[in-house]
C-alpha positions as CSV (number, residue, x, y, z in Angstrom):
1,X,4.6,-47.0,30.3
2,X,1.0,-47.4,28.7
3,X,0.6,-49.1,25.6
4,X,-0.2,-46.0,23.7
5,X,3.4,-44.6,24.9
6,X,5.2,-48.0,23.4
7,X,3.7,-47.4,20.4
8,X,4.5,-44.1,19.9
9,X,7.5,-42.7,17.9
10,X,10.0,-39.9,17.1
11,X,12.7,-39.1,15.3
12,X,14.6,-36.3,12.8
13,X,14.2,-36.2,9.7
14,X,16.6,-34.3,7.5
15,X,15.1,-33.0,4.1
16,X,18.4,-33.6,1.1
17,X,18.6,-32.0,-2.3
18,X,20.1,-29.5,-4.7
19,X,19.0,-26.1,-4.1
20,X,15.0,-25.6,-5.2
21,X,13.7,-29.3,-5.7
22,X,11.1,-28.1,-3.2
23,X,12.4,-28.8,0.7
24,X,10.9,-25.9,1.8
25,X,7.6,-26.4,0.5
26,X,7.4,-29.8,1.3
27,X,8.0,-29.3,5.1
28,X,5.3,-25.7,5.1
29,X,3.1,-27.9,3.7
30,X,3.5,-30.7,6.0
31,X,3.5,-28.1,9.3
32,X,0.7,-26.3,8.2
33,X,2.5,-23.0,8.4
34,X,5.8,-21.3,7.1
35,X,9.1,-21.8,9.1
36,X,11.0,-22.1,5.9
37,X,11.0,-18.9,3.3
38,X,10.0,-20.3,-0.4
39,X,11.1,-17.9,-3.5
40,X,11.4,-18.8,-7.1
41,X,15.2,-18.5,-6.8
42,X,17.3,-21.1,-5.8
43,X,19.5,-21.4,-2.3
44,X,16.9,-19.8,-0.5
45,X,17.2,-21.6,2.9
46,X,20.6,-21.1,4.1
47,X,20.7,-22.6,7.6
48,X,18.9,-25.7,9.1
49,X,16.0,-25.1,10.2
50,X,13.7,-27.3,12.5
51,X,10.0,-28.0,12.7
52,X,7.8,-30.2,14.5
53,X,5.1,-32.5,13.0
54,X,2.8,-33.8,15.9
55,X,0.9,-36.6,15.2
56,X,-1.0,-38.9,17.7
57,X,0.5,-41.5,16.9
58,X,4.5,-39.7,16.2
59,X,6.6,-36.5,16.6
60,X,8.7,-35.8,13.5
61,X,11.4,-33.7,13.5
62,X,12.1,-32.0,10.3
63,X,15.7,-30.5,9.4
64,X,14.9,-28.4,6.5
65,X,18.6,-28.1,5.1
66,X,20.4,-25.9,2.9
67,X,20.3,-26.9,-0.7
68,X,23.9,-28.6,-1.4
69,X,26.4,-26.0,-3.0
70,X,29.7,-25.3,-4.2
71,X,30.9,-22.2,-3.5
72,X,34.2,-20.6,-1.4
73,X,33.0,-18.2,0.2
74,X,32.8,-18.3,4.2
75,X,28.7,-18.9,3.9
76,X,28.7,-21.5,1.5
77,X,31.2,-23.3,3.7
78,X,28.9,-22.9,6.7
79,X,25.8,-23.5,4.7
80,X,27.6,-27.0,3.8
81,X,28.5,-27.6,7.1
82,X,24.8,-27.0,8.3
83,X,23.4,-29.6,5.6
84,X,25.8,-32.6,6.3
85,X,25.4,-31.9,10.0
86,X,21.4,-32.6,9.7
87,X,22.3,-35.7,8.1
88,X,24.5,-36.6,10.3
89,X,22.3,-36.4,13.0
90,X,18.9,-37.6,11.4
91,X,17.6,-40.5,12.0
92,X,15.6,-40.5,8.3
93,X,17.2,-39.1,5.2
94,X,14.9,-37.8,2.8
95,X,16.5,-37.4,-0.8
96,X,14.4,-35.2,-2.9
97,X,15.1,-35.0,-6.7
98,X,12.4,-33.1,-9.3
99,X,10.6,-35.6,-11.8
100,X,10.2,-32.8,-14.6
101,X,14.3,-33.1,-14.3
102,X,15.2,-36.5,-13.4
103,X,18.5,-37.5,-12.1
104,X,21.2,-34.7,-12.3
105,X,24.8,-34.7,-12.0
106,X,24.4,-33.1,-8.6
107,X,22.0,-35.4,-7.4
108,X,23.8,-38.1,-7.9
109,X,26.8,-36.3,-6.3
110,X,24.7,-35.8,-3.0
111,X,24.1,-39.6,-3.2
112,X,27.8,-40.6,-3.8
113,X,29.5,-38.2,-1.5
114,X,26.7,-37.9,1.7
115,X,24.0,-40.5,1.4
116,X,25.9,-43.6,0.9
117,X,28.6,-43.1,3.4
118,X,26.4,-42.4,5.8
119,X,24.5,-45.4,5.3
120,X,21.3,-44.6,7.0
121,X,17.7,-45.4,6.0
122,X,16.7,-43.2,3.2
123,X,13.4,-42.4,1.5
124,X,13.6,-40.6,-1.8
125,X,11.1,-38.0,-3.0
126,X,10.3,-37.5,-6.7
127,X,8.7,-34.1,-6.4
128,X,7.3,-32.0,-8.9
129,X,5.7,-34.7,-11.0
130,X,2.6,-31.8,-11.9
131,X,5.8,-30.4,-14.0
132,X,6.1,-33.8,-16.1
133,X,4.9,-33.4,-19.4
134,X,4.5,-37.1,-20.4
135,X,3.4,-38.4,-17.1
136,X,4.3,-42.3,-18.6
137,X,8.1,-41.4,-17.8
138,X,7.5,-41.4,-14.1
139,X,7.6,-45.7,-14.1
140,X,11.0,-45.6,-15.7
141,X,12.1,-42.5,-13.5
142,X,11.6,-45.0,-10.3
143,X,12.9,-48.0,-12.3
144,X,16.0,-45.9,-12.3
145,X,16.0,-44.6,-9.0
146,X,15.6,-48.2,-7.3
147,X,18.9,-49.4,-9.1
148,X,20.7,-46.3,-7.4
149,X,20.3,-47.0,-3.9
150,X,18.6,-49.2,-1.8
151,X,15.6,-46.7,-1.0
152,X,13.4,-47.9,1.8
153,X,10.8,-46.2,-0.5
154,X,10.4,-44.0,-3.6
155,X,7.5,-41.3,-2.9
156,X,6.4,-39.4,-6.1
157,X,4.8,-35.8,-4.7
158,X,3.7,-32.5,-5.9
159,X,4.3,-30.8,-2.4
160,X,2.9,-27.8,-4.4
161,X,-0.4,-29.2,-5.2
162,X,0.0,-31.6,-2.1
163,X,-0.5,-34.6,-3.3
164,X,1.0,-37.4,-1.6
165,X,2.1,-35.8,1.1
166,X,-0.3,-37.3,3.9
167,X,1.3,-40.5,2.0
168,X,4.7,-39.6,2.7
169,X,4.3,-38.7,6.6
170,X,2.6,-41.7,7.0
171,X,5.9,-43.7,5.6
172,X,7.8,-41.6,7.3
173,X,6.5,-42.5,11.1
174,X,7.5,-46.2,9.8
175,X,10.9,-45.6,10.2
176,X,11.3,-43.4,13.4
177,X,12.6,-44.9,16.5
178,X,9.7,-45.7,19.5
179,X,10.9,-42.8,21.8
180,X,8.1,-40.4,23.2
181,X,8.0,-37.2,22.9
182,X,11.4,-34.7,22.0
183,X,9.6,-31.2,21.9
184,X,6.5,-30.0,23.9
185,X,2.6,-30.2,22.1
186,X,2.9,-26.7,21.2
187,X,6.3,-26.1,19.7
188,X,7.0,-26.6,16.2
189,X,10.7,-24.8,15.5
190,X,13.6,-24.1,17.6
191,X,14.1,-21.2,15.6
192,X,14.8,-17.5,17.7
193,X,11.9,-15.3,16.7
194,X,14.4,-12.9,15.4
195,X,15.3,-14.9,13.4
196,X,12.1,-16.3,12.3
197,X,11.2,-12.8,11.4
198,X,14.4,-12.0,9.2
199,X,13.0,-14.7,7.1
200,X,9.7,-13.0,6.4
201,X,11.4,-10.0,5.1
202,X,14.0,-11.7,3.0
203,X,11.2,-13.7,1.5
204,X,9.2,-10.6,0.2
205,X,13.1,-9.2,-1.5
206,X,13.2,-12.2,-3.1
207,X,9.9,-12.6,-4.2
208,X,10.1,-8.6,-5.2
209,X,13.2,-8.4,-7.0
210,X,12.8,-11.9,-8.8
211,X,16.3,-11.7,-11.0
212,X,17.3,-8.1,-10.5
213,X,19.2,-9.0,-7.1
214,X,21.8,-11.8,-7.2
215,X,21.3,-14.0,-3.4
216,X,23.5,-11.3,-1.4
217,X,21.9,-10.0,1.1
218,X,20.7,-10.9,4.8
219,X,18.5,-9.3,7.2
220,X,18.9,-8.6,10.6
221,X,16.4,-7.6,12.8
222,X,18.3,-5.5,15.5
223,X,15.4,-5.1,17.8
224,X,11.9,-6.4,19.0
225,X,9.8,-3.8,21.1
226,X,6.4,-3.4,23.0
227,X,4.6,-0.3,21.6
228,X,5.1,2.0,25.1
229,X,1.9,3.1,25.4
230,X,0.0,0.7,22.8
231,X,0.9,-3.0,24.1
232,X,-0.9,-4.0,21.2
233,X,2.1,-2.7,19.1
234,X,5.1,-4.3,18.4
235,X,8.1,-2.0,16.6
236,X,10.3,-4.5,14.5
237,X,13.8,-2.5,13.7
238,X,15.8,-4.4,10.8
239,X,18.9,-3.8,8.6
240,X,19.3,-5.6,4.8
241,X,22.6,-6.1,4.7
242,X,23.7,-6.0,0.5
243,X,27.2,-6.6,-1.3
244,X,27.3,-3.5,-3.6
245,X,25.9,0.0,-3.8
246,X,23.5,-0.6,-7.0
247,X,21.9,-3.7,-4.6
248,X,21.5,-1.0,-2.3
249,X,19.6,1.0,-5.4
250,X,17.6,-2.3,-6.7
251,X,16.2,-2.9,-3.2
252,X,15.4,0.8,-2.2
253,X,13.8,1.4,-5.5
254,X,12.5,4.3,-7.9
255,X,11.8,7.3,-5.0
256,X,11.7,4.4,-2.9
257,X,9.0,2.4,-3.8
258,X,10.4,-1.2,-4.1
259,X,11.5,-1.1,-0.2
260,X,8.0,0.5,0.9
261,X,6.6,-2.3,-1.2
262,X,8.7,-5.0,0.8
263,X,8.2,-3.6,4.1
264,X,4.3,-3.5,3.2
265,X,4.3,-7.1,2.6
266,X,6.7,-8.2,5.3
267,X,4.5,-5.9,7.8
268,X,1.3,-7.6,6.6
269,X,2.5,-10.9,7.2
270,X,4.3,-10.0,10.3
271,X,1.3,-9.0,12.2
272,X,-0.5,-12.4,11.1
273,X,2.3,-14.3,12.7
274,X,2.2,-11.9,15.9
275,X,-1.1,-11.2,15.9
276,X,-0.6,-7.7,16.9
277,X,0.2,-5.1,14.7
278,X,3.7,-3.9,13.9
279,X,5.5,-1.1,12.8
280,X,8.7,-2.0,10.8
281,X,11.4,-0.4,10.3
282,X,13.0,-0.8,7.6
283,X,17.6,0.4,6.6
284,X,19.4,-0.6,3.5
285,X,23.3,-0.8,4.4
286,X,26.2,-1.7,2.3
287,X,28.5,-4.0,3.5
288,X,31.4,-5.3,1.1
289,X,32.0,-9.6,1.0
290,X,29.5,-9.4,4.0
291,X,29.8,-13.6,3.5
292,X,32.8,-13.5,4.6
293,X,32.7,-11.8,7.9
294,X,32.5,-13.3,10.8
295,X,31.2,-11.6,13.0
296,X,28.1,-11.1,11.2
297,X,27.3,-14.4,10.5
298,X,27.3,-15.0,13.8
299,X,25.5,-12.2,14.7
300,X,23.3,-13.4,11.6
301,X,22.2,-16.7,13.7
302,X,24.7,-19.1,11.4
303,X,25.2,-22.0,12.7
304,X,28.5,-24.3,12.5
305,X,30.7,-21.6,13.1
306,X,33.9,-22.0,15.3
């Protein structure tokens, strides 16, 4: 082993917090590109999802996690199971709290009930600190923070405007084991590309709909094809899968303008991502206390499920 391969580190990192303190954004911006789906709503990300930072000198492993819930519904028992998993199984915990909010009750629940029993070395993140509006309260904020926990290190960050964020991957390599290599140069998600693409298009109903649709529906992209006689065409068939009929209505739209306006965008974004263009398909289906079936969670690619 050369010296350059001694020196060399890897490791998981799983990204903690309440839902929309800014996980999502942090690791896009970090990556360079979008595995996670940012909205203004909360409890976007539902399932881990990994991405790969290569560096020269390290690989991390990011495990962008669920935002921690309550809830009883089969998917917010799954979505819980996903997040403490990715602790469980990182070998850096990232706590991320907003500065413009300080400490919560539910932060400090995430601490007590997962961070502290699992005893591992943990960074926290103070993001959002372009929201403060007395930036003097940020020194007290990590006065605080530091008689919490015994933080290896207390990172404030606006992953928004990225600042601090080459700071914070720096640190971050400090505290990965020397390993070499876990994932190939050119892979940065273990994510199915089905999957990957259901994101897209739940991102643009989210962003579209704003507070119109409560967070009930999924997508499911049934099929990826090769255009048959234009291999520079890729149809993309996919289902949105919605609680109750007036979803159904919020989604499709006046004479169906709101769900050509999503497949638009999806499409648009779509073909940058696989750099051919697509044709997307688009259906709208009703399916009852779909959260609680199953079968279609599985089918949905949720993981933790026995």
């Amino acid at each position: 082993m050369t010296q350059e391969n001694r020196n060399f580190r890897a490791g998981f990192v799983a990204l903690i917090g309440r839902p929309n303190v800014g996980k999502s954004t942090i690791m896009n911006h970090i990556l360079g590109t979008k595995l996670s789906i940012v909205s203004p709503k909360p409890q976007t990300t539902r399932m881990r999802i990994l991405g790969v930072k290569h560096d020269k000198d390290a690989q991390i492993i990011f495990l962008d996690t669920p935002g921690v819930q309550k809830g009883k519904d089969l998917l917010t028992k799954v979505v819980m199971e996903s997040a403490v998993g990715s602790m469980e199984e990182a070998d850096v915990i990232v706590l991320i709290i907003e500065a413009d909010k300080g400490w919560t009750k539910e932060d400090e629940q995430i601490l007590e009930n997962y961070i502290k029993k699992l005893n591992k070395p943990t960074i926290l993140v103070i993001n959002k600190i372009d929201k403060m509006k007395d930036k003097r309260m940020l020194l007290p904020l990590i006065e605080e923070s530091a008689k919490k926990y015994d933080f290896k290190e207390i990172i404030p960050m606006s992953a928004i405007k990225g600042e601090n964020i080459d700071r914070f991957v720096e640190t971050l390599k400090q505290y990965l084991p020397p390993s070499p290599p876990l994932f190939p140069e050119d892979q940065i998600t273990d994510l199915p590309l089905r999957f990957y693409l259901a994101e897209i298009i739940r991102e643009k109903i989210f962003q579209n709909t704003r507070q119109e649709l409560p967070y009930s529906a999924a997508v499911e992209v049934e099929s990826i094809q090769e255009g048959e006689k234009n291999k520079n065409l890729v149809i993309i068939n996919a289902t949105i899968y919605v609680e109750k009929e007036n979803h159904k209505g919020i989604i499709i739209g006046k004479k169906g303008q709101m769900l050509k306006k999503i497949g638009q965008q999806a499409r648009e974004e779509l073909q940058q991502i696989l750099g051919k263009k697509v044709h997307l398909n688009l259906w709208v289906k009703v399916k009852p206390r779909w959260k609680e079936d199953i079968r279609l969670l599985k089918m949905l690619g949720y993981q933790y499920i026995s």
